[in-house]
Every structure is written in C-alpha cells, then in structure tokens.
C-alpha positions in Angstrom: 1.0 -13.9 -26.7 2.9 -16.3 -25.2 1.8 -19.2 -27.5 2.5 -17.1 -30.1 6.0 -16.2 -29.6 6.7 -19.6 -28.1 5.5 -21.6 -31.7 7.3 -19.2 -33.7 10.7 -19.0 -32.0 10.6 -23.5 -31.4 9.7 -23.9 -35.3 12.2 -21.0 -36.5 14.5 -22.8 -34.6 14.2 -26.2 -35.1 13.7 -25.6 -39.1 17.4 -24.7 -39.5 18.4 -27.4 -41.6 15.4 -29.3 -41.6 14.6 -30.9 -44.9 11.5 -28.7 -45.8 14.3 -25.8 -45.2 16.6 -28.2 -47.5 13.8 -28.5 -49.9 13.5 -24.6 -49.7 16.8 -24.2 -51.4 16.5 -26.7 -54.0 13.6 -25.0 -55.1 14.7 -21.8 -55.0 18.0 -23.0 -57.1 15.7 -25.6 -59.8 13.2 -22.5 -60.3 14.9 -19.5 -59.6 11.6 -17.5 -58.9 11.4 -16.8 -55.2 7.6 -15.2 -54.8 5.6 -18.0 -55.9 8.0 -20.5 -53.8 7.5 -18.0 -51.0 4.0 -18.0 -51.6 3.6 -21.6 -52.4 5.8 -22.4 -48.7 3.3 -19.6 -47.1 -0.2 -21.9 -48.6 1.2 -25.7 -47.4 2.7 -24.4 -44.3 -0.5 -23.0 -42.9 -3.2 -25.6 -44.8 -0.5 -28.3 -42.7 -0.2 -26.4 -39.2 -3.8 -26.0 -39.1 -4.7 -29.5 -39.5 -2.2 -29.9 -36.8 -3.3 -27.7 -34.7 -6.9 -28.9 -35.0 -5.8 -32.4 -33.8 -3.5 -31.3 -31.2 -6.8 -29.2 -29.8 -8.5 -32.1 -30.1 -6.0 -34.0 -28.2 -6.0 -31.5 -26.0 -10.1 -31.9 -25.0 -9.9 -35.5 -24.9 -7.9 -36.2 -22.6 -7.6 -35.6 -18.9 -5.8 -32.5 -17.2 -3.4 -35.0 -15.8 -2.8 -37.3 -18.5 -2.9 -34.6 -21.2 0.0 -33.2 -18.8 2.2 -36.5 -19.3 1.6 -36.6 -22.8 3.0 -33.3 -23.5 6.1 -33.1 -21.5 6.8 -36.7 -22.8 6.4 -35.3 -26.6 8.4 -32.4 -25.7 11.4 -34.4 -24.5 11.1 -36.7 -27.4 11.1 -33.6 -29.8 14.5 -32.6 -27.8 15.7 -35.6 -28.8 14.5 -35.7 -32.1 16.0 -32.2 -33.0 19.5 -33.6 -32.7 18.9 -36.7 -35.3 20.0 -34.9 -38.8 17.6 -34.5 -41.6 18.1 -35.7 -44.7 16.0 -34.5 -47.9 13.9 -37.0 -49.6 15.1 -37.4 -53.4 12.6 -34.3 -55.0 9.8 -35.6 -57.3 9.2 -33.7 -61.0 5.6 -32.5 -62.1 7.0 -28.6 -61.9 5.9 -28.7 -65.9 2.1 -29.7 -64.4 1.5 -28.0 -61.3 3.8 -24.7 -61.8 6.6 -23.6 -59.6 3.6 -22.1 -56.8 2.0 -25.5 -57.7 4.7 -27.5 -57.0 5.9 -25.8 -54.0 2.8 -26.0 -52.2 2.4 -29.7 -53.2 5.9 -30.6 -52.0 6.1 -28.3 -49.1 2.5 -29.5 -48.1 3.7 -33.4 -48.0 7.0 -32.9 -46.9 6.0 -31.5 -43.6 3.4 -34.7 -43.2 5.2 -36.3 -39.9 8.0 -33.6 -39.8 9.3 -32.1 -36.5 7.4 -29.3 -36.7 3.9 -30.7 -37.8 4.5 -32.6 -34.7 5.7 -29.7 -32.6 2.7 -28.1 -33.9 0.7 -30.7 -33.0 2.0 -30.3 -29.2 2.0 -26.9 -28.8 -1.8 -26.5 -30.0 -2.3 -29.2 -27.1 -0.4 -27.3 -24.9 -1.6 -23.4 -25.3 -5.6 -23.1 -25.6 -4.9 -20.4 -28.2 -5.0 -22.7 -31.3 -5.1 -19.5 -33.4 -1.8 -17.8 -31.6 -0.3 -21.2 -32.3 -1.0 -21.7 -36.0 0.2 -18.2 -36.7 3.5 -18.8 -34.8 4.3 -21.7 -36.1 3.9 -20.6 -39.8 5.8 -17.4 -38.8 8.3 -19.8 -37.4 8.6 -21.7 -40.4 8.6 -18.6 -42.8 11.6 -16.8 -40.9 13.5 -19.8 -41.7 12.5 -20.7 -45.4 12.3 -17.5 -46.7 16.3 -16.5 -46.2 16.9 -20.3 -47.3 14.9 -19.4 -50.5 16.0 -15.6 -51.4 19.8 -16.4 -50.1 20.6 -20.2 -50.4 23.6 -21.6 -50.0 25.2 -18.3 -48.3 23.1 -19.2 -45.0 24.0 -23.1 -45.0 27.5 -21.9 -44.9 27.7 -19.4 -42.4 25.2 -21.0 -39.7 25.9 -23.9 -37.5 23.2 -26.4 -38.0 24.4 -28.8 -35.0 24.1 -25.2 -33.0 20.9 -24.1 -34.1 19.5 -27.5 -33.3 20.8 -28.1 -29.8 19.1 -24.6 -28.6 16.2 -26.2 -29.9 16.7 -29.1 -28.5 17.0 -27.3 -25.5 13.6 -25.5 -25.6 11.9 -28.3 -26.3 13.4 -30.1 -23.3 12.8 -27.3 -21.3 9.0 -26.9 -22.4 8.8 -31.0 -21.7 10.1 -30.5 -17.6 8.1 -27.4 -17.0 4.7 -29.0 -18.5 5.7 -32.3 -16.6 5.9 -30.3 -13.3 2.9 -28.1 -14.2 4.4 -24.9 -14.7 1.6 -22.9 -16.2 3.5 -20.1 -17.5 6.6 -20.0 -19.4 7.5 -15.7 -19.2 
C-alpha cells in the first residue's frame, strides 16, 4: 500500500504544471471533447509507466542492495531538484484530422511523457518498492488526479493554484524519499 499511495501522491504532485498537464489543457481547449482526451491520457499514461516501471524493476535486480541504495537516493534528490526547474510545453504537433482526438491524445500524451519527471520518478519508484504493480497504478492515478481537472476545468485551476507551491512540496518529497533511501530507511509510514 505504501508504494501505492507514495507513486500516486509524488506524480499528482509533481504534475501540477508540468507540460503533459499543460498539454492537458490545450487539448481539452483545441478539441473540446473531454472523454476521449481522458481516455486517450488514461491509455499513454499507463502503456508509458509500465515500460517504466519494467526498467526500473529491472534496475532494481541488477544491481547490488548497496549500490541500488545510492542510485536511488541520488535520483531522488535530483528529482527534488528537478521539480523546481519550470516546464515549458513543446510547440503541439497537428495530425488530430488522422489519428482522432483519442488518437491524438494518446500519441501526444504517450511521447510527451518520454524523459518527463514523472517517467523518471516512475522509473525510481518501481526501483525502489518491489511492488511494480502498486507502483504503476499509483503513478497513473497520480497523473490522472492531476490531468483530468486540467482537462474538464482548464484555465480556472492554472489560476487559482500556485505552481511554484505545488512544486516545492514535491520537491520536498522527493528530497525526503532521497535521504531516507540514502540512510536505508525501509519504511516510509
């Protein structure tokens, strides 16, 4: 459970005003059809944290206990620092005409999160927690709780939340996460 709730609350968190949340709204505002972007956000979102789950369970068998340790906290920190760098949103390519609004969501959604924060988060996580399932699930449920509001309310949320906030108590879990897996902390709760 603790994997779970862990992934979901770190990628709800750091997806406030990420760009696939940014990406979310321009979407929602080009289309105006929210179940088949919600739909289409659900379908890359897990096909991507699975894949980076897999290789962060991979990582996590290959390596040592004690290296694997030093690996972790060390991504962790960096994600606490990377949580603090802005994110911008890449200019939006066409092809809704081709693909269809679920089409296109999926597609974008699905590439826009190769090498994002939370792939990478994902990645680490599934390396850190054996439960790669509990993982995967939380980390789409993270990702969901933060695009779906972006998507059915748009720019009302932008407005009314602080990005910089939401970011730093991110930042902060993530640094946290980093010194308790450095010092081998087993549990979290």
């Amino acid at each position: 459970m603790e994997a779970f709730l862990v992934s979901t609350g770190i990628v709800a968190l750091g997806e406030m005003g990420d760009k696939t949340q940014l990406l979310a709204l321009l979407l929602a505002a080009r289309f105006r059809k929210p179940v088949p972007i919600i739909l289409g956000i659900l379908v890359a979102t897990l096909a991507n944290h699975a894949a980076a789950g897999l290789v962060g369970d991979w990582i996590a068998r290959a390596m040592g206990p004690d290296l694997l340790r030093w690996v972790i906290g060390g991504s962790f920190l960096a994600m606490a620092v990377w949580m603090l760098i802005p994110d911008k949103l890449d200019e939006a390519e066409g092809g809704h005409q081709r693909f269809g609004v679920f089409g296109t969501t999926v597609l974008a959604f699905f590439l826009a999160e190769m090498g994002d924060k939370t792939q990478i988060a994902t990645v680490a996580l599934a390396a850190r927690y054996s439960d790669l399932v509990a993982v995967v699930m939380g980390t789409t449920l993270g990702m969901m709780i933060a695009n779906v509001p972006a998507v059915l309310l748009g720019d009302q949320v932008a407005k009314k939340v602080s990005m910089q906030l939401v970011h730093a108590i991110a930042a902060g879990i993530f640094a946290v996460l980093g010194v308790l897996t450095l010092f081998n902390v087993g549990k979290l709760f």
